[in-house]
C-alpha positions as CSV (number, residue, x, y, z in Angstrom):
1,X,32.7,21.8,-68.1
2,X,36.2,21.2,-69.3
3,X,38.3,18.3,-68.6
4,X,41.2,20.4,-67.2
5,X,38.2,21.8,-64.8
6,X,37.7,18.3,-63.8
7,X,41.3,17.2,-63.6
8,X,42.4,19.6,-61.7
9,X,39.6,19.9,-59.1
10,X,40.4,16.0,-58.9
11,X,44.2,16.7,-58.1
12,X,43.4,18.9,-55.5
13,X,40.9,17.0,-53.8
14,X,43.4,13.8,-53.9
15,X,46.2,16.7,-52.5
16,X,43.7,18.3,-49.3
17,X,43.1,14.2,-48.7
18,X,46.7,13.6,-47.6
19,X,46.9,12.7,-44.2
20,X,50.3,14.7,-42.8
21,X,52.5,14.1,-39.6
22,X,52.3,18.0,-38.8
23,X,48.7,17.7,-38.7
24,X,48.6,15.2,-36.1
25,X,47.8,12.6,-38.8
26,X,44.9,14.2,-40.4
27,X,44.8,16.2,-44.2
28,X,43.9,19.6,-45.3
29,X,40.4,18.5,-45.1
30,X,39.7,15.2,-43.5
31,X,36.4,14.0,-45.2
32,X,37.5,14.7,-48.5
33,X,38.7,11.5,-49.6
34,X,35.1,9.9,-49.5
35,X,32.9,12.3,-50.0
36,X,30.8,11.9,-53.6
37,X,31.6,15.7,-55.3
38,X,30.5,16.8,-58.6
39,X,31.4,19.7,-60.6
40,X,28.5,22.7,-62.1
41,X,30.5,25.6,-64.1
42,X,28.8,28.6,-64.1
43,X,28.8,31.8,-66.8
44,X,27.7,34.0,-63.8
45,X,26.9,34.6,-60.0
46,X,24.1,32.5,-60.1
47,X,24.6,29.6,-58.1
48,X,21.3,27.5,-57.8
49,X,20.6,24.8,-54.7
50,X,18.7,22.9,-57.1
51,X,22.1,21.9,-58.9
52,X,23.7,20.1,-55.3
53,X,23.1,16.6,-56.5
54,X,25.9,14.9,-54.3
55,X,27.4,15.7,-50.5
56,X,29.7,18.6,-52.0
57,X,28.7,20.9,-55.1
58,X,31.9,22.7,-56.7
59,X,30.5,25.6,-58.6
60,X,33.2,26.9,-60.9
61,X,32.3,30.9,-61.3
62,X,34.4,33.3,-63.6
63,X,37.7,33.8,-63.3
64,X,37.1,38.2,-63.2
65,X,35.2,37.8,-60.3
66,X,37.3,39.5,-56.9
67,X,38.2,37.3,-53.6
68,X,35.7,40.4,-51.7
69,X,32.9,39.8,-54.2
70,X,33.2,36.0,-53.9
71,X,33.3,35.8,-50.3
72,X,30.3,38.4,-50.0
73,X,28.3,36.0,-52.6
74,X,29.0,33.5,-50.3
75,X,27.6,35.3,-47.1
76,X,24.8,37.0,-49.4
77,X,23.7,32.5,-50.6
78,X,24.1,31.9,-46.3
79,X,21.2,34.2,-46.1
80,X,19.0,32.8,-49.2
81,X,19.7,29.3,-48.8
82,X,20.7,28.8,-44.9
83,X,19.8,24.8,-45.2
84,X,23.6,24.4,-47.0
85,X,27.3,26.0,-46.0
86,X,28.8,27.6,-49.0
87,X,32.2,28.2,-48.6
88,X,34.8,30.2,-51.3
89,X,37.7,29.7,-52.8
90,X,39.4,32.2,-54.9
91,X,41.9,31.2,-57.5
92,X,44.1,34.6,-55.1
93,X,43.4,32.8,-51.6
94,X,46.4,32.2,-50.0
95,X,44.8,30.0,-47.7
96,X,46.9,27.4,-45.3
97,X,46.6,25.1,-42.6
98,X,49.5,24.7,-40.7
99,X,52.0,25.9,-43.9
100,X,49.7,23.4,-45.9
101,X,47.7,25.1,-48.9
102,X,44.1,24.6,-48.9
103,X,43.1,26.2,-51.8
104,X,42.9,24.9,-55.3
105,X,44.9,27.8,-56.8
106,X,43.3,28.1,-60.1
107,X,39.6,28.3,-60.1
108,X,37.5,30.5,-58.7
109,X,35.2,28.0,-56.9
110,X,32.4,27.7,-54.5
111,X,31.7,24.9,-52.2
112,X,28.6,24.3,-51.2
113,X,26.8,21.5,-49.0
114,X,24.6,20.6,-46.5
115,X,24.6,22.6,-43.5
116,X,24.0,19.7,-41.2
117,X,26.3,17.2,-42.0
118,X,28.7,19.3,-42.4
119,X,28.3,20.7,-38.9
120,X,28.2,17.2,-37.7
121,X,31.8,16.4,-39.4
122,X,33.2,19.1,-37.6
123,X,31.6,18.5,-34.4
124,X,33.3,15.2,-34.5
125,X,36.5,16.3,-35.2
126,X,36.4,19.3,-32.6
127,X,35.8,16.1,-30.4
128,X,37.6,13.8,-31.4
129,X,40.9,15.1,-32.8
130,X,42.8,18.0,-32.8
131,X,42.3,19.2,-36.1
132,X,41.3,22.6,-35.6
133,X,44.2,23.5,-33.2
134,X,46.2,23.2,-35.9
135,X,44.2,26.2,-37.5
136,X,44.4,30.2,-36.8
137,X,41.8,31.8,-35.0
138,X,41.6,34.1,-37.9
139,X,41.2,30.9,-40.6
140,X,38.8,29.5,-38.3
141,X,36.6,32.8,-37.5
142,X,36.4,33.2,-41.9
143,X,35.3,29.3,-42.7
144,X,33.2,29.1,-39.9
145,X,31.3,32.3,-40.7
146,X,30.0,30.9,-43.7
């Protein structure tokens, strides 16, 4: 992995941590801030559970590699490897949360992480905020489908 990879996977997690007003004082995602992350690149589609080391895995896939066929991977891994959520984001995504953009914008990547706590997180905030009001019915049927 390149340092650019790093650096700018680090910029955007420090940019979907910024709490906003129009968000009713929560970010783009609201657990980013502290959760440990690391970075696996990968040549190919071949995204392997055994490489999630931390709470979030950011596979880095190629760059030729269409928004369909990513988000299909990531339906096609829900299937293989149910235990984790393993959500997309293409470099193309035009992604947003209230005007806010919630994609990294240069990296085809893949999220992945455990299916439990990350059900968990957004149990509390269906709860206890009102986060996902802020979202479209759309946004919210595609993320929670993975």
């Amino acid at each position: 992995m390149t340092t650019s990879i790093y650096s700018h996977v680090a910029k955007w997690i420090k940019k979907i941590s910024i709490v906003h007003e129009k968000l009713d004082d929560n970010s783009i995602c609201p657990y980013a801030k502290k959760a440990k992350w690391h970075i696996v690149q990968s040549s190919d589609l071949d995204v392997d559970p055994d490489l999630i080391k931390k709470q979030v895995c950011i596979f880095v896939v190629p760059d030729s590699i269409s928004k369909t066929k990513l988000n299909n991977y990531c339906k096609k891994l829900k299937k293989l490897y149910p235990d984790y959520i393993w959500l997309p984001d293409h470099k193309k995504a035009n992604t947003k949360i209230a005007g806010y953009s919630t994609g990294n914008g240069k990296y085809n990547l893949i999220l992945a992480q455990k299916r439990k706590d990350l059900l968990l997180a957004r149990n509390t905030l269906k709860q206890k905020t009102s986060y996902y009001e802020k979202w479209t019915k759309k946004y919210q049927k595609q993320i929670f489908s993975y």
